[in-house]
N, C-alpha and C positions, 0 to 999 in steps of 0.2 A: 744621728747617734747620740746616746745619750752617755754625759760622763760627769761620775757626780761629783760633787763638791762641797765645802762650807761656806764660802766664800763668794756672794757675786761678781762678777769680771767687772772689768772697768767700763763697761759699757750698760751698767744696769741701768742708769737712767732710760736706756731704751726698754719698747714692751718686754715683757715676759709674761711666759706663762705664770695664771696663777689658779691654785687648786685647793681652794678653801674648801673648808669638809664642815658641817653645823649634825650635829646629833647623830654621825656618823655618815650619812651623804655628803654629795659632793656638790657644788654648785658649777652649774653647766650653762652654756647658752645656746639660745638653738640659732642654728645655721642654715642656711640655703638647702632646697631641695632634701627636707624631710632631717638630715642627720643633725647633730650636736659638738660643740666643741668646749672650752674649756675660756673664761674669761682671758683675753691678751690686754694688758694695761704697764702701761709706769710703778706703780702703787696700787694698794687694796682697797684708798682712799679714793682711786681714780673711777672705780665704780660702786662707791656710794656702802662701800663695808670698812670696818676698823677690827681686824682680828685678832681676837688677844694671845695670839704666838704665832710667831710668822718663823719659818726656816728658810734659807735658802738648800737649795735640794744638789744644784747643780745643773748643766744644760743639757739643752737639746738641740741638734745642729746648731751650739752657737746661742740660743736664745737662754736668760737665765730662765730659771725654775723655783717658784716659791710654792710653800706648804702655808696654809695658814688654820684656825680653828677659831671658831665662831659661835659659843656657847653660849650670845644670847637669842633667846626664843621669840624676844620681838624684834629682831631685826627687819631691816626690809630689806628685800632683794631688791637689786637694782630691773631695771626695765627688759624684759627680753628673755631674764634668767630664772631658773628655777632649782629648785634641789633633786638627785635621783642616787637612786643606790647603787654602787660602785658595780653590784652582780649586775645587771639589769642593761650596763651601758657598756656590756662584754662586746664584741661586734657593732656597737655602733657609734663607740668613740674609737678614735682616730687608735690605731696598735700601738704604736708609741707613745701617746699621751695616755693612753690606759693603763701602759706599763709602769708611767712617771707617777699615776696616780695611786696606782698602787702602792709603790713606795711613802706617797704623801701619806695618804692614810692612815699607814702605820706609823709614823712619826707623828702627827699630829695626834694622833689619840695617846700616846706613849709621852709626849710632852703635857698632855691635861694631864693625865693621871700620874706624872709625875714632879710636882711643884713644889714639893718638900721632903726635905733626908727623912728616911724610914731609919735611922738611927738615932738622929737630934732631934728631928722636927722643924729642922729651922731651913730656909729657904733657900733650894738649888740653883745655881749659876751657868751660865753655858758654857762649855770650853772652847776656845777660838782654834785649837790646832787638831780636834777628833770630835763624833759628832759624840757629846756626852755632858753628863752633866755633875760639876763638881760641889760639894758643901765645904765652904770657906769655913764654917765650925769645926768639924773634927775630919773632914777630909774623906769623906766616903765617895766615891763616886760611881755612878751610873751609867751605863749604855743602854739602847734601846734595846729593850726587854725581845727575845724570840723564843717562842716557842714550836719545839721539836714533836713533829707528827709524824708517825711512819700510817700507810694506807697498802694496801696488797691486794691484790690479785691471785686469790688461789686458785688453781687448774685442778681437774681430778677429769683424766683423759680430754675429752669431748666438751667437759661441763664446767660452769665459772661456778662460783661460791658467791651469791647475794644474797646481802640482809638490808631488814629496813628497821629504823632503831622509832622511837617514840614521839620525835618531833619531825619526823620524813613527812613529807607530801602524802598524802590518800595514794597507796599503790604503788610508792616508786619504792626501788630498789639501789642496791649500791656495792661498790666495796668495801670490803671491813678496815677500819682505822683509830690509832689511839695515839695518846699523847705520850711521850717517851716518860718515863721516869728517873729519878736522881741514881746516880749513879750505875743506868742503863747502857749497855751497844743498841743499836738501830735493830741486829739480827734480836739480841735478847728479849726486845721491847715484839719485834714481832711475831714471835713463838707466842710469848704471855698471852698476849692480845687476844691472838683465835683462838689461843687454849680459853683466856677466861669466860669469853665472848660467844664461841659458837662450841666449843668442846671438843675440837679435834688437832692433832698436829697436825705439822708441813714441814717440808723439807726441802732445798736446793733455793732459799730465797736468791734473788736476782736482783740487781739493783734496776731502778727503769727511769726515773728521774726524779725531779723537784719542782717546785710550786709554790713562789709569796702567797700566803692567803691570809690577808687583813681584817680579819674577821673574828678579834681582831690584833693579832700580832704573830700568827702560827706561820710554819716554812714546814708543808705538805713532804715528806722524802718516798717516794712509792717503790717500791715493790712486786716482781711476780714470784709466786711459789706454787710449790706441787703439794698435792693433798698427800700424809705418810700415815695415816689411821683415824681410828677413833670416831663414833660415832657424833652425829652433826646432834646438840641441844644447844637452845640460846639460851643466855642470863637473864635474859626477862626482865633486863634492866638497861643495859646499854642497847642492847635487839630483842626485838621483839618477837623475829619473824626472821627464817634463811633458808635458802633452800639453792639444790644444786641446778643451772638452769642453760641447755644447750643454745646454740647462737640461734637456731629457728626458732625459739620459745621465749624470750628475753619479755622480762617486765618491763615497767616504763622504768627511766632510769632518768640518772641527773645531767644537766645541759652539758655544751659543749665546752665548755668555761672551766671545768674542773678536770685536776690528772684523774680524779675517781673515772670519769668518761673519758679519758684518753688510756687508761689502763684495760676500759673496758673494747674499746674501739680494738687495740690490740692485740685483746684475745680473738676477736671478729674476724679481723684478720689473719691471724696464725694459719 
């Protein structure tokens, strides 16, 4: 089980995970019999990297948990190890250290991009009792930035609602999703959406679940709803392409990695 923390336990001298991330990957090591794990060492010094921001995350059964970033381009990886993208290493790192990775991700990239007050300019500090970060100048402080997605599932009888937007794969298709906006609810945000997006209402949203996706700092909230009018035109900016489509006739669609195909598997099911 994983339970997180600031703070290494008294026992950090022993290994811990460590989940360095360099230009957004992760660095991995490969393992016995085909699969991959995740460096286990003392220190990030202990396999031949020096990251310039290390977190501790908190554990896992017991083992601590470090985050690290490693923004220079000529590093060497140490022996054995290489770099992969966090999508990619869905099922074939361990569930739990994937989970853990997850979390790294978005903190390590949320600590590069964040090194200096966006008020003074002058240099952030970390706070030792919340993971955040304070400016000792005029006292601003920071948490790791999240951004709010809602994604849906609209039903209309028999038929799902998929679009494919401009930077989709050749052919694949999807649920519809957008970014909440300032001063939005979750339902407001997902009226707007398919109103702007495909041009029709809905009605009875349902809540279905949630999703970290570090990609790189969004929290996916999903969605099923029922189609209540309006004919289907896309913006031809966010989609490109939508169409209504029965579970025997389904396009390709997105892996198994995303609630967008766990909302989808859903209706399959119904």
């Amino acid at each position: 089980m994983f339970v997180p923390g600031l703070l290494p336990p008294a026992t950090a001298g022993a290994r811990g995970w460590w989940f360095v991330f360099h230009d957004g990957q992760l660095l991995i090591r490969d393992a016995a019999a085909g699969t991959v794990t995740v460096p286990r060492c003392g220190t990030a010094a202990d396999f031949g990297l020096a990251p310039d921001t290390v977190q501790c995350l908190g554990t896992l059964d017991g083992v601590p948990c470090f985050a690290g970033g490693s923004p220079d381009p000529a590093a060497t990886l140490p022996p054995g190890c290489r770099l992969a993208n966090l999508r990619e290493l869905h099922s074939v790192l361990d569930d739990a250290l994937y989970s853990v990775a997850v979390r790294a991700r978005h903190l390590v990239l949320w600590d590069l991009d964040h090194r200096h007050c966006g008020r003074c300019g002058q240099r952030l500090q970390w706070k030792t009792d919340e993971r955040a970060k304070l400016c000792a100048a005029c006292g601003q402080l920071q948490f790791p930035q999240i951004a709010p997605a809602v994604i849906v599932a609209v039903r209309r009888g028999n038929e799902l609602l998929l679009a494919r937007g401009p930077r989709f794969p050749a052919g694949m298709f999807s649920v519809l999703a957008g970014f909440v906006e300032a001063g939005e609810t979750l339902e407001q945000c997902l009226h707007r959406e398919v109103r702007e997006e495909a041009g029709i209402a809905i009605a009875n949203p349902r809540y279905f679940g949630s999703q970290p996706w570090p990609y790189p700092n969004s929290l996916m909230i999903g969605f099923t709803a029922e189609y209540a009018g309006g004919e289907l035109r896309v913006d031809g900016v966010e989609l490109t392409e939508a169409g209504w489509y029965r579970a025997d006739r389904l396009p390709a669609l997105p892996g198994r990695l995303s609630i967008a195909r766990a909302l989808i598997d859903h209706f399959l099911r119904a």
